[in-house]
C-alpha positions in Angstrom: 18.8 -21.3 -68.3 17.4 -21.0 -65.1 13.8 -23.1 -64.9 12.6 -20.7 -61.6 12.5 -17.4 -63.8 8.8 -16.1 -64.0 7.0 -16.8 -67.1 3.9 -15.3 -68.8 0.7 -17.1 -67.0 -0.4 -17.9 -70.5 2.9 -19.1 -72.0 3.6 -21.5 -69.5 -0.1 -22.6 -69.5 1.1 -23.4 -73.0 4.2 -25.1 -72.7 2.9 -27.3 -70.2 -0.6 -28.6 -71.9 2.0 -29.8 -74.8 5.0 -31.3 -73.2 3.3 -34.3 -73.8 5.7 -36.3 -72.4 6.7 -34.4 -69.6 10.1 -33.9 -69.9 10.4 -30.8 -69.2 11.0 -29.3 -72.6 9.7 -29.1 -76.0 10.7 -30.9 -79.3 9.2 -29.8 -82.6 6.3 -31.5 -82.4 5.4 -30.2 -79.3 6.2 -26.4 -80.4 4.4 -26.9 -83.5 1.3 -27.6 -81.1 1.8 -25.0 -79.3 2.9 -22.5 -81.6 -0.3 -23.3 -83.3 -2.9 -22.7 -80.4 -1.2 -19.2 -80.2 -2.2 -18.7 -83.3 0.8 -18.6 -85.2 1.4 -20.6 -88.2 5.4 -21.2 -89.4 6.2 -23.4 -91.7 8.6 -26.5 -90.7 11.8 -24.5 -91.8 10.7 -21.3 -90.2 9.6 -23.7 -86.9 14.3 -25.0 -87.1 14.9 -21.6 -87.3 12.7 -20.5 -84.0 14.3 -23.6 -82.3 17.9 -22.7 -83.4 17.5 -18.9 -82.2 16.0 -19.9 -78.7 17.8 -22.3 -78.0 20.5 -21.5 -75.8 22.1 -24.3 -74.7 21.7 -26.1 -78.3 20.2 -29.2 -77.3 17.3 -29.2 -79.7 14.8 -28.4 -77.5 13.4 -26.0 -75.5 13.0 -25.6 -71.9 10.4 -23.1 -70.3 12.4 -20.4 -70.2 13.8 -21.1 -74.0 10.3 -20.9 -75.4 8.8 -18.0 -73.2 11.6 -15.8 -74.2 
């Protein structure tokens, strides 16, 4: 997915207070985190099922544009 397309302010806020490692993208943990300060609770096989349907590229994680869409 392309990285420059424009994001919610608030989302990408978000995303980038919990890439903790700064890859770039988001593993579970770090979508539990932030999935959590935006108020919405899922439950660990809910959270797979978010990653699986956003996830274009199947990688397992999620780039910016993965989790803002």
């Amino acid at each position: 997915m392309d990285q420059s397309v424009p994001t919610d302010p608030k989302l990408e806020r978000v995303f980038l207070s919990h890439d903790e490692d700064n890859s770039g993208f988001m593993d579970h943990v770090e979508l539990q985190a932030a999935l959590n300060e935006l108020g919405v609770r899922v439950s660990p096989n809910e959270l797979s099922s978010i990653i699986n349907t956003v996830d274009a590229n199947s990688d397992g994680k999620l780039s910016l544009a993965e989790f803002a869409s």
